[in-house]
N, C-alpha and C positions, 0 to 999 in steps of 0.2 A: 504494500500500500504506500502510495505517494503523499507524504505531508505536505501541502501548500502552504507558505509563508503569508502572513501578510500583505496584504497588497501596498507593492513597492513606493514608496512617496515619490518617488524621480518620477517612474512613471507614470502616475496619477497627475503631477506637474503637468511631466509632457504630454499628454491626454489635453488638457484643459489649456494649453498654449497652441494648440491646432485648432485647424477650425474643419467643421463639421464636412463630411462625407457629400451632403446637398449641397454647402455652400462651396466647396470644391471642384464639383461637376456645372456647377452654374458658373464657376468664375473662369473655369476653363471653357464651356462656350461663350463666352461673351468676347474675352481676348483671342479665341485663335482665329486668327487671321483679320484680328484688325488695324486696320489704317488709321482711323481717328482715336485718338487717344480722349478716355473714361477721365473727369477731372472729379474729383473727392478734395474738398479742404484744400483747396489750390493748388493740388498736385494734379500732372497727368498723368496715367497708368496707360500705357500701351500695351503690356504683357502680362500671362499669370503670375509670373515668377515674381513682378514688380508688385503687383495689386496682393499677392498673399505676403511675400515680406514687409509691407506697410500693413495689412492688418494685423499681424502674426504683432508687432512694434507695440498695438495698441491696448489697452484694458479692453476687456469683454465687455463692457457696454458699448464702449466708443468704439469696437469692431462690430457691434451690429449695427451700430450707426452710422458707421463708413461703406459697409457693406451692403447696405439698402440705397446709400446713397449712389455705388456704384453699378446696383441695380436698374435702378431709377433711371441715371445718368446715360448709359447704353439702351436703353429702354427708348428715350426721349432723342436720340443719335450725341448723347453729349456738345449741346449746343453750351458755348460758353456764355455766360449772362454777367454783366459790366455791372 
């Protein structure tokens, strides 16, 4: 019989500093293959890799807030607004 430890703190960390499975597949069709870059909080995001390393930056509130916003923002073709 196999004793299971505790569930490891690192990895419960690293758990909770990813981001979710849906918001993963959604972020990766929104950036692949695009030309107009997604603006959140006055950045532009052209890529997945760019768009999860600034959420991955952020608190869990303020990445579901950035996250909808980059929803949104590809939703709408990312028109920038002065």
């Amino acid at each position: 019989m196999i004793a299971f430890a505790a569930e490891d703190p690192a990895i419960t960390e690293e758990r909770s500093q990813s981001l979710d499975r849906p918001q993963r597949r959604l972020l990766r069709r929104i950036f692949n293959g695009r030309t107009v870059p997604v603006f959140v909080d006055g950045r532009p995001f052209l890529t997945y890799k760019e768009a999860s390393r600034y959420l991955l930056s952020l608190a869990h509130d303020d990445r579901q807030k950035a996250f909808l916003d980059m929803r949104s923002g590809a939703a709408m073709g990312s028109v920038i607004e002065k």
